[in-house]
C-alpha positions, 0 to 999 in steps of 0.5 A: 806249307805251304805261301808284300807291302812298304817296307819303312825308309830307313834300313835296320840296323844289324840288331834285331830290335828296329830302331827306336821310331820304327811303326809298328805296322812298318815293322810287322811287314818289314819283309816286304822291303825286299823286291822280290819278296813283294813280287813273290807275296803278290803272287802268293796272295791270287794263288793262295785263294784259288788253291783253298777254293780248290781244297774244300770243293775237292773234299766236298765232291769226294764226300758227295761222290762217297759219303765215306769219311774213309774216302776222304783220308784215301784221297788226303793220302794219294796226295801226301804219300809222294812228299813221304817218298820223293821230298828226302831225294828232292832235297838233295836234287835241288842243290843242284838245280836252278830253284826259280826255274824249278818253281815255276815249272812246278806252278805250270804243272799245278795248273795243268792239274786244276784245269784237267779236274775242271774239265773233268768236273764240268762235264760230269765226268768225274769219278773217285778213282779220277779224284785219287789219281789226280791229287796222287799228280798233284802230290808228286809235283808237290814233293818237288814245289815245297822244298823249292819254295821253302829253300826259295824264301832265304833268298827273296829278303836282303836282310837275314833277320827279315826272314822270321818276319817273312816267313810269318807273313807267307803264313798268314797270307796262306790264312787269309786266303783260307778265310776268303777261299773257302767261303767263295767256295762255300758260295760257289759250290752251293749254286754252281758246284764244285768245277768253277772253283777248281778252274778259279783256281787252275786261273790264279796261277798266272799271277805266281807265274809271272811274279817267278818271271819278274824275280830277280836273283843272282846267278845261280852255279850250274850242277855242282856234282858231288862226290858222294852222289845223290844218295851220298849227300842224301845220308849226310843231309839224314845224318846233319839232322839227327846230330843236331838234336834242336833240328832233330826234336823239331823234326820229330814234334812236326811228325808227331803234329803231322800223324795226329793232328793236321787230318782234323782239316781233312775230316771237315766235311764229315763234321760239317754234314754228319755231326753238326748236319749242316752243308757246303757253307757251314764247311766254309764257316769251320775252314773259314774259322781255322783261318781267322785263328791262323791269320792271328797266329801268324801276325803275332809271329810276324810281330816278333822281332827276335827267334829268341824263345821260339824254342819255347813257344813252338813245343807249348803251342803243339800242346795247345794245338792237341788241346784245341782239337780234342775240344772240336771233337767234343762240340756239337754246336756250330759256335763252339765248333768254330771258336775251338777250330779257330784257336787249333788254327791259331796254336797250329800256325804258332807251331808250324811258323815258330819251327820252320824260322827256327830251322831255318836260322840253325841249318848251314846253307849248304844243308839248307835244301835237304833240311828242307826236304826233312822238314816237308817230310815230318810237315806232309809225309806223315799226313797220309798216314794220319788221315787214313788211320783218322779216317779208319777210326771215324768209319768204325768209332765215328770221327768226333772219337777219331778226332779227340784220340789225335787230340790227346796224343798231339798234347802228349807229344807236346808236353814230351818236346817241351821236357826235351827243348828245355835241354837245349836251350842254350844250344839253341842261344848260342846258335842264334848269337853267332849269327847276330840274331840275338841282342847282346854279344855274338859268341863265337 
């Protein structure tokens, strides 16, 4: 949701399959060819860290402040609820703004937050309603951030058929970061509390913000208003998607993944201290597990030189993502807690990087923002809603049955989008051949 190295010497050819000689390694970081991928990569990686030192020590001073695993959905809500009310109109605006100007204003106010919650923290100020009106900012900003990011992307690699490999690189960038911030904020927390680690964070942003001043992209047009209006191009962005039934099924399969699935990562905490009665660092080792699952994902994505059979992956790795959660609510040991959040990490990243490279490759460019603004909307605007009612059911059940009922119901939305894609398969071909994505013959 969401953020490189040398690229090989010799260009590829227009085929997706490298040519014969290309390294492995080459080919799994080929993105990193393009200039201001690197730069945007490189930045990405300071920030990254910071952002997750900042997520776990968020949950960990609201569970302090509270000890109620409600709390910890109320927050996770007052950040997400802006992307399910702002993400499908800021879709539309941004085909009309400047989306690297728009980028960085958006990374200076998400500094400005950090440093506002440090300050807070640091001086034992801070209260749960400052907590909520905090991450209820930072949401707002966010339904902004996203869609710019993500429609930024295209633009960063020379080569379409790079993208796929980018954006599986921006994930497992994000896993690594998972893997490393936590476990510094784990320390941290343990010896300093939590206020080091927002203003760690509110620092790393001046490594995005200078790599979004060193981008270097065409001229973008000025404001082209259209006919219909904001809320015109709004319906026919809405309409686009729900016609086009493969964007439609990925949209309703991460909806489904967002109500049911994503508030494990939320209700960490609570499994951390009440179920397996451990403390700040055995969080980092369950955030920390998660990552090392999701670095794995993400560098098998990376290594795919094709969009061919995503189609088929993405709905089967939904389903062993349900299976990978229900599993994590059943453990009361720290280990297989560890291993089953590490393969719901892997099958999520699978899901998640698998869905987004194909919508993607299938959307027109002139749609390609407000897709987005849909796509973050089924990614984070469902989220709030699935972590209050997480974490209702664990204030009254207790978490771990909270946790396995999303579990089982990931896994049934899996095995119906599996049922549905298999009907558009060739639709899903036939796109990708027409844009010379697949090996063979282009069709139309």
């Amino acid at each position: 949701m969401p953020s490189d190295h040398p690229s090989s010497s010799a260009p590829e050819t227009p085929e997706t399959v490298p040519p014969v000689g290309q390294d492995d390694a080459t080919s799994l970081f080929r993105a990193l060819g393009s200039r201001n991928y690197r730069l945007f990569f490189a930045g990405q990686a300071v920030s990254l860290t910071g952002f997750w030192m900042q997520k776990v020590a968020t949950g960990w001073l609201v569970y302090r402040l509270t000890r109620s695993p409600l709390a910890l959905g109320v927050v996770d809500f007052a950040g997400s609820i802006p992307l399910l009310l702002l993400t499908p109109f800021t879709g539309a605006l941004l085909e009309r703004w400047n989306l690297k100007n728009t980028f960085f204003l958006c990374q200076a106010l998400c500094c400005f937050q950090s440093l506002a919650l440090a300050a807070l923290t640091l001086t034992g100020l801070v209260s749960y309603a400052q907590l909520v009106v905090l991450n209820l900012f930072l949401g707002v900003v966010n339904a902004f951030e996203m869609p710019t990011r993500h429609s930024l992307v295209p633009q960063l690699v020379d080569q379409k058929e790079d993208l796929g490999n980018a954006l599986a690189l921006n994930s497992s960038l994000f896993n690594v970061a998972r893997l490393v911030g936590p476990s510094v904020a784990g320390f941290a927390i343990a010896r300093m509390g939590e206020g080091p680690c927002f203003l760690a964070n509110a620092l790393t942003y001046s490594a995005t913000l200078m790599a979004i001043l060193a981008l270097r992209l065409p001229p973008q047009e000025g404001p082209s208003p259209s006919a219909h209006g904001t809320l015109g191009d709004l319906r026919e962005g809405w309409r686009y998607s729900m016609e086009n039934v493969p964007i439609r099924l990925l949209l309703l399969l991460l909806s489904a993944l967002s109500w049911f699935a994503f508030s494990y990562l939320v209700m960490l905490p609570a499994v951390a201290r009440d179920v397996l009665g451990g403390d700040s660092q055995t969080l980092g080792f369950l955030t920390a597990a998660t990552g090392i699952g999701g670095i794995t994902g993400s560098l098998l994505m990376a290594r795919r030189r094709s969009p061919q059979g995503l189609d088929r992956l993405v709905p089967r790795a939904a389903t062993a993502f349900g299976a990978a959660i229900a599993a994590f609510a059943l453990s009361r040991h720290l280990i297989l807690s560890m291993v089953s959040v590490g393969f719901a990490g892997f099958f999520m990243v699978l899901s998640l990087v698998g869905a987004n490279t194909l919508l993607q490759l299938l959307v027109d460019d002139d749609k390609r923002s407000r897709v987005m603004g849909l796509y973050i909307l089924a990614v984070m605007g469902m989220a709030p809603f699935g972590s209050l009612f997480t974490g209702a059911l664990g204030k009254v059940w207790g978490t771990p049955e909270a946790l396995f009922l999303g579990g089982l119901a990931t896994v049934a939305s899996g095995l119906g989008a599996i049922r549905a894609m298999k009907k558009q398969e060739e639709t899903v071909r036939n796109r990708l051949a027409a844009q010379g994505l697949l090996e063979g013959k282009r069709e139309g």
